[in-house]
C-alpha positions as CSV (number, residue, x, y, z in Angstrom):
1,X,-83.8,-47.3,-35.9
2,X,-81.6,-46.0,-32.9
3,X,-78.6,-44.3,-34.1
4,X,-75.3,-44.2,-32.3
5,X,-71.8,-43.8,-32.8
6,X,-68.4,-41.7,-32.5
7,X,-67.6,-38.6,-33.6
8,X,-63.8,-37.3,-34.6
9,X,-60.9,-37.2,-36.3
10,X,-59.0,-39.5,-37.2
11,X,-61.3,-42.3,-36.3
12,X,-58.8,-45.6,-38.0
13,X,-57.7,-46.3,-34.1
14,X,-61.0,-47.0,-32.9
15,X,-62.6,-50.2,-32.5
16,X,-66.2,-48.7,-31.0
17,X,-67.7,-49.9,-34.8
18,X,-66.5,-53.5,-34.2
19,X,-67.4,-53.7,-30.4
20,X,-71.0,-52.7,-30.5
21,X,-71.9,-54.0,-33.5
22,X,-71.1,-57.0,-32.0
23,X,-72.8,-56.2,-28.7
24,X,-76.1,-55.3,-30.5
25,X,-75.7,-58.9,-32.2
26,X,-74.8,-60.8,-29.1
27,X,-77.5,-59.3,-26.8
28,X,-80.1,-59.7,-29.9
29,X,-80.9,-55.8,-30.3
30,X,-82.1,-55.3,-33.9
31,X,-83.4,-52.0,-33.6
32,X,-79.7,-50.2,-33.3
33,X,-76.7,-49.4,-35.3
34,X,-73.6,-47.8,-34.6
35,X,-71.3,-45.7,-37.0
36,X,-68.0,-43.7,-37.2
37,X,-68.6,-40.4,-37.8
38,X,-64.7,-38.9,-39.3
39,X,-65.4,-35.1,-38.6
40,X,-62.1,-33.2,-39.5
41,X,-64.2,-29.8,-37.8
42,X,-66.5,-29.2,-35.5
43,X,-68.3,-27.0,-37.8
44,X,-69.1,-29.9,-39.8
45,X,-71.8,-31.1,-37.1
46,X,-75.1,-30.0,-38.2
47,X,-74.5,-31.1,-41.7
48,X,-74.1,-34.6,-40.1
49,X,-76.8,-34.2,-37.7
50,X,-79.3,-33.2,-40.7
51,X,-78.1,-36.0,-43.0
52,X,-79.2,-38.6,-40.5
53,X,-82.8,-36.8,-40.2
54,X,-83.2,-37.8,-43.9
């Protein structure tokens, strides 16, 4: 599965989530998903980055 998304903080003003979830349905993409990814610190990346490896 293809993995994308937004990363930042705060993340409650953003509709990306909504929008290409819907796209991805609409346009019949199955093999995607998009998340929202609240990072508070930069720092915080490659513990994100190596959860989604597993």
């Amino acid at each position: 599965m293809r993995r994308f998304g937004l990363i930042g903080y705060p993340l409650g003003h953003s509709f990306s989530k909504k929008y290409f979830t819907e796209k991805f349905e609409k346009e019949k993409i199955e093999d995607c998903e998009y998340d929202l990814y609240p990072l508070e610190d930069i720092e915080e990346l490659p513990d994100l980055i190596k959860s989604e490896k597993e």
